[in-house]
N, C-alpha and C positions, 0 to 999 in steps of 0.2 A: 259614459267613459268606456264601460265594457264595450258597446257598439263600436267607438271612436279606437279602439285598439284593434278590434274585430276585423273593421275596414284597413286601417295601416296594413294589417299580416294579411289580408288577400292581396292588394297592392303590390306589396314585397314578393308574394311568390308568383305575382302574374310576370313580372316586371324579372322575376328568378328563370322562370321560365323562358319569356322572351331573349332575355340573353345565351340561352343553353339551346335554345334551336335556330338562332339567329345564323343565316348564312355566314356570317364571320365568322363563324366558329372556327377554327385553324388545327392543324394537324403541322407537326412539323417533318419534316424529309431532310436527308444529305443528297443533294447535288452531285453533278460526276464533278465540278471541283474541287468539293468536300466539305463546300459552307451547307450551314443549316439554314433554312430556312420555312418560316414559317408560313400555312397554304391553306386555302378556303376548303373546307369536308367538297365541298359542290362547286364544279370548275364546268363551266358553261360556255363560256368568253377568252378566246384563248388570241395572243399574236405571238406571233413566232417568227423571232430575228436568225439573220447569217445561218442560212441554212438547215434553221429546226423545221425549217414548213414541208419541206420532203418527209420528215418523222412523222409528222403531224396528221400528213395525207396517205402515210401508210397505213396509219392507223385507224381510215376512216371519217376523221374528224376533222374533215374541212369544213365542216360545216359551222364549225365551234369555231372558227377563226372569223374574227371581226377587223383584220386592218392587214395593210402587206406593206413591204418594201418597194422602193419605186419600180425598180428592174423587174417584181412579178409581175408589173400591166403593161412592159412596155412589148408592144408587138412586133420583137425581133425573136431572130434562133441563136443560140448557143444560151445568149443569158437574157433572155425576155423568156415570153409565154410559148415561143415554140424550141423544141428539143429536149426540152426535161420532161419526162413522160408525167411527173406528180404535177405539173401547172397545166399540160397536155391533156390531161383526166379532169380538171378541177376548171376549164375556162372563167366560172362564175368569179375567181378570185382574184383576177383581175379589176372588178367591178367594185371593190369593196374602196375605205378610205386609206389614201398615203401614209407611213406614218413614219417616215423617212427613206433612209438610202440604207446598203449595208453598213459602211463606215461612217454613217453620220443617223442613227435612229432619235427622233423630233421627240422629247419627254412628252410636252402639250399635245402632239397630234396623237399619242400613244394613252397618255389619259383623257382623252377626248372619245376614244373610244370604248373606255369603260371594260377594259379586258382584267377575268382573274386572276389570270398570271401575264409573264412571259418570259417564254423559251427561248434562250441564246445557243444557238446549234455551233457556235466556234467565239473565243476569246478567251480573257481570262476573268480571276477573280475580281479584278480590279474592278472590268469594267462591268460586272456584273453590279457588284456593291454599289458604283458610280450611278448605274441606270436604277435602281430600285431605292436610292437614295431621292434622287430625280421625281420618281412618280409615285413613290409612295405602294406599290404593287411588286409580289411576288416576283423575283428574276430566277429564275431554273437554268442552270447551266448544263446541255446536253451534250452529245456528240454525235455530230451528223455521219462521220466516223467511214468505214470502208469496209470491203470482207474479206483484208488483209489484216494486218500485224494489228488495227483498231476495229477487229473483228468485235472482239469484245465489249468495248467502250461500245460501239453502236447497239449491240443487244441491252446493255445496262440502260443506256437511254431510253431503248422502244419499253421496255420495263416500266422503267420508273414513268414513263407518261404517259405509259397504257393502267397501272397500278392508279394514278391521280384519277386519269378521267374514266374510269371505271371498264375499261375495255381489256382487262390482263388477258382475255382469252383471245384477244384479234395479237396482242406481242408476242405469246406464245405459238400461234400459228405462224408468224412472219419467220419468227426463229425455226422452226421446226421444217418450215419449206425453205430455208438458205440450206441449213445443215443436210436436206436430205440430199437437193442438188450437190451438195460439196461430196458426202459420202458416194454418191453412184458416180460422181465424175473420178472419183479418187478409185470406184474399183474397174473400172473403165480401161486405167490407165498404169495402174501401177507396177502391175509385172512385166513392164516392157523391156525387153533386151537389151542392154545398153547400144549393141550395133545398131540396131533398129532406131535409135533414139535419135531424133532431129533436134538441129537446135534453131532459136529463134529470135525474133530482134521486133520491138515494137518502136517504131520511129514516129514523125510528126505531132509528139504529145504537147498540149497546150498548158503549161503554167507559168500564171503574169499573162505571157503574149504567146501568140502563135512561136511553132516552132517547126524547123525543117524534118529533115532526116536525120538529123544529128540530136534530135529532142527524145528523151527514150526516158526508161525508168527501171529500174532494179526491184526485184522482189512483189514485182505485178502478179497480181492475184489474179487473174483469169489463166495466166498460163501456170500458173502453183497450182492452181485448182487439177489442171492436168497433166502433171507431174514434166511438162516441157524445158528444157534447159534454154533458158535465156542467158545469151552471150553476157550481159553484164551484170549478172548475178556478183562473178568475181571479182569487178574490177576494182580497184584502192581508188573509191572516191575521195579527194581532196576537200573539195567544197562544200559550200552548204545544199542539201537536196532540199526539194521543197513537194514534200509528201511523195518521197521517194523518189521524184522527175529531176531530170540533170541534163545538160550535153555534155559532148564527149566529142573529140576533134575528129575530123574526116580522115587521119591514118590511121585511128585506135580503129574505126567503122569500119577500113578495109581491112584491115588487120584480125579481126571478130571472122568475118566473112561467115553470117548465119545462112542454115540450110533456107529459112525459110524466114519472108520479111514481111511484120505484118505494119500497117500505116494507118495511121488513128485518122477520120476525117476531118478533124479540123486545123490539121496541117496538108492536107492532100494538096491544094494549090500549089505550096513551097515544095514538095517532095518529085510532083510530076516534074516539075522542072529541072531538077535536080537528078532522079534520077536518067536525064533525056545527055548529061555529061560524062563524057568519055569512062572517067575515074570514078562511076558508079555500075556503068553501061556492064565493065567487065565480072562483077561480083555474083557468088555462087545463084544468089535467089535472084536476080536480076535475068539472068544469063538464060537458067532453066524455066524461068515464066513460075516462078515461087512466090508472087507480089499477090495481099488481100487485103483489102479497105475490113474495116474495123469502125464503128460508131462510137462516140465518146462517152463518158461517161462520169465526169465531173470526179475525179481524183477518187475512182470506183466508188463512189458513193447513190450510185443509184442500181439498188440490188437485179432489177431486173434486167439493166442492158447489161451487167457485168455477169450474170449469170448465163445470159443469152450468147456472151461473146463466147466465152467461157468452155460450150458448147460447139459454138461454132469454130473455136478454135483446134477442141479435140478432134473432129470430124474432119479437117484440114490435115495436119497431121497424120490424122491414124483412122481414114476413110473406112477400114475392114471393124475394126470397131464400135463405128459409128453408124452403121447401117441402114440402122433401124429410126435414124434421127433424121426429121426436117425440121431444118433451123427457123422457117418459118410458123413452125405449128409450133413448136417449143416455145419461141420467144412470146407468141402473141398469148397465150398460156402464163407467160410468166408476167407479164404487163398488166394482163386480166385480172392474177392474182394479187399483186401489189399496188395497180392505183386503180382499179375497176376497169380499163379501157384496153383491148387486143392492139396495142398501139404499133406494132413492128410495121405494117405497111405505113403509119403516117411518119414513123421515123424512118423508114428506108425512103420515103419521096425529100426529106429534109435534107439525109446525112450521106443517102446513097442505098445504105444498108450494110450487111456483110455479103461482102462479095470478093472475087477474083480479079484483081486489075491485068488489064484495061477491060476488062470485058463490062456490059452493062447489064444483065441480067445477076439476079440474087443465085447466090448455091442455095439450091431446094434441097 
C-alpha cells in the first residue's frame, strides 16, 4: 500500500510538472483594442493578417511567419510582392501556404497551419473575437499604424510583438531610429523664416482607387516632419477622409495655388495628363518647373519610404540646408535598416524614385 501511494504521488508531480512547462502555458496581454487575451510563454509560429506582416518583418521575424494572404504571392507592384519594401526584403514569403484574402482570412486554412497566434494589423473587436472564436488560437489586435497622428499606436504595437516574441531590443531600436530621423528633420527645419517658407500640395494619392491631381491629404507626415506648409492643412473638410486622403475640386486647387507640387507615383498616369490642360498649364509650380514624383507609401505606413521622402522633400525645399544629403545613400540606409535590403534603386526601377518631373534622372 505504502508503495501503491508512493507511485500515485510521483505520477501526480510528473504529470504536475508536465503541465507547468508544457508550451500551453499562457501569459495573458491587452491588445491595442483593449481585449485580453490569453498567449503561449513560446510564440514560434506566427500569421499576420491586414497588414500586421510589415510589423512582423520589421521586426525580423519572417521567419516565424508560417501562412500569408493571397495579394503577398501574387506577383504584381503596388499590392503583390513588388513595391512594398517588407515583401521586397522577405521574397521566400510568398512560397509559404494561402490562408486567405484580406477581407475574407480561411479559419481551416489558418489552423492548418498550426500558428501561435495571429496578428490583425487593422479591424475591429469584433472581428477579432469572430476569428479566434473560429480557430481556436490567439487574435492580437495591432496597428500597422503611420508616423503621423497613429504615430503612437504603431510604436505600442512593434512593443507589444517585439515584448511576445522575445525581440524588445529590435522595437526599441526601430523606435529610436523613427524618432532620431524625426528630431534631425525637425532641427533642419524649424527656424525658417516665414518669407522664406514655401508652400506645398501633395496630389495623385491613391485610396480605394487611383486618384488624379485632385487626390491629396491634410496633415501628411513627411511634410510635418519638415515643418512645410501644406495648402490643405486649413481646409473645412466636409466629408469623410480616409486616413487623412480626400479630393478637393479643381477651383479650390487653383485657388491654393502651392509654391511647389509634389505627385505620389501611383496617380502619375492620371496627373501627366492633367497637368498637359490649359487650367493647370498656368499654376505657380507648373509654370516655374516646381513638379516632383514622390514614391508611395501605403497611407505612410511603411517607415522607410516615408522617412526617405521625408528627406527628400526637405532637400527640395530648402536645398542650402540639405547639403550635406544624398537621397540615395539616405534611403538605401534606411531600407537596410528596416527590412534588411538597400532597396531605393529596386523601388526607383518600380515607382520611378524621387525625382524632378519630367526629368528622368533621380536628385542625388
Amino acid at each position: 500500500m505504502i508503495m501503491k501511494n508512493l507511485i500515485i504521488k510521483l505520477v501526480l508531480m510528473v504529470l504536475l510538472l508536465g503541465l507547468f512547462s508544457s508550451p500551453l502555458a499562457a501569459q495573458t496581454i491587452t491588445d491595442l483594442s483593449g481585449r485580453s487575451v490569453a498567449v503561449p510563454d513560446n510564440i514560434e509560429r506566427i500569421v499576420a493578417l491586414r497588414g500586421a506582416l510589415s510589423l512582423v518583418c520589421y521586426l525580423n521575424l519572417a521567419d516565424r511567419v508560417v501562412g500569408v494572404e493571397h495579394h503577398e504571392a501574387k506577383p504584381t507592384s503596388w499590392v503583390g510582392t513588388q513595391g512594398r519594401s517588407y515583401r521586397m526584403a522577405n521574397p521566400h514569403l510568398g512560397n509559404l501556404p494561402i490562408i486567405g484574402s484580406r477581407n475574407k482570412p480561411l479559419p481551416e486554412k489558418i489552423i492548418a497551419t498550426q500558428p501561435d497566434i495571429i496578428l490583425l494589423g487593422s479591424g475591429n473587436e469584433h472581428l477579432a473575437d469572430q476569428l479566434e472564436r473560429q480557430t481556436s488560437i490567439p487574435v492580437i489586435v495591432v496597428e500597422a499604424g503611420d508616423l503621423g497622428r497613429n504615430k503612437q499606436r504603431f510604436y505600442r504595437s512593434l512593443q507589444l510583438i517585439g515584448t511576445l516574441c522575445g525581440v524588445e531590443q529590435r522595437s526599441q531600436n526601430i523606435i529610436q531610429q523613427i524618432d532620431e530621423n524625426i528630431a534631425e528633420l525637425a532641427r533642419r527645419t524649424r527656424d525658417i523664416p516665414p518669407h522664406e517658407q514655401k508652400t506645398v500640395y501633395i496630389g495623385g494619392l491613391q485610396f480605394k482607387v487611383a486618384h488624379g491631381i485632385l487626390g491629396t491629404a491634410c496633415n501628411y507626415p513627411p511634410f510635418q516632419m519638415v515643418n512645410a506648409r501644406n495648402v490643405v492643412d486649413d481646409l473645412v473638410i466636409k466629408h469623410k477622409l480616409v486616413r487623412g486622403r480626400f479630393t478637393i475640386n479643381k477651383e479650390t486647387f487653383i485657388s491654393l495655388d502651392p509654391d511647389v507640387l509634389f505627385i505620389c507615383a501611383s496617380g502619375i498616369d492620371l496627373v501627366k495628363n492633367e497637368l498637359k490642360a490649359p487650367v493647370y498649364q498656368g499654376t505657380r509650380a507648373n509654370r516655374l518647373d516646381r513638379v516632383y514624383l514622390l514614391m508611395p507609401h501605403y497611407y505612410a505606413a511603411d517607415p522607410a519610404t516615408v522617412l526617405s521622402e521625408a528627406w527628400y522633400v526637405g532637400k527640395v525645399l530648402y536645398p542650402e540646408r540639405f547639403q550635406d544629403i544624398k537621397i540615395a545613400t539616405v534611403a538605401g540606409q534606411l531600407y537596410s535598416f528596416f527590412v534588411g535590403r538597400p532597396l531605393y534603386r529596386e523601388m526607383t526601377e518600380i515607382f520611378g524614385g524621387f525625382r524632378k518631373l519630367p526629368e528622368d534622372r533621380c536628385l542625388q
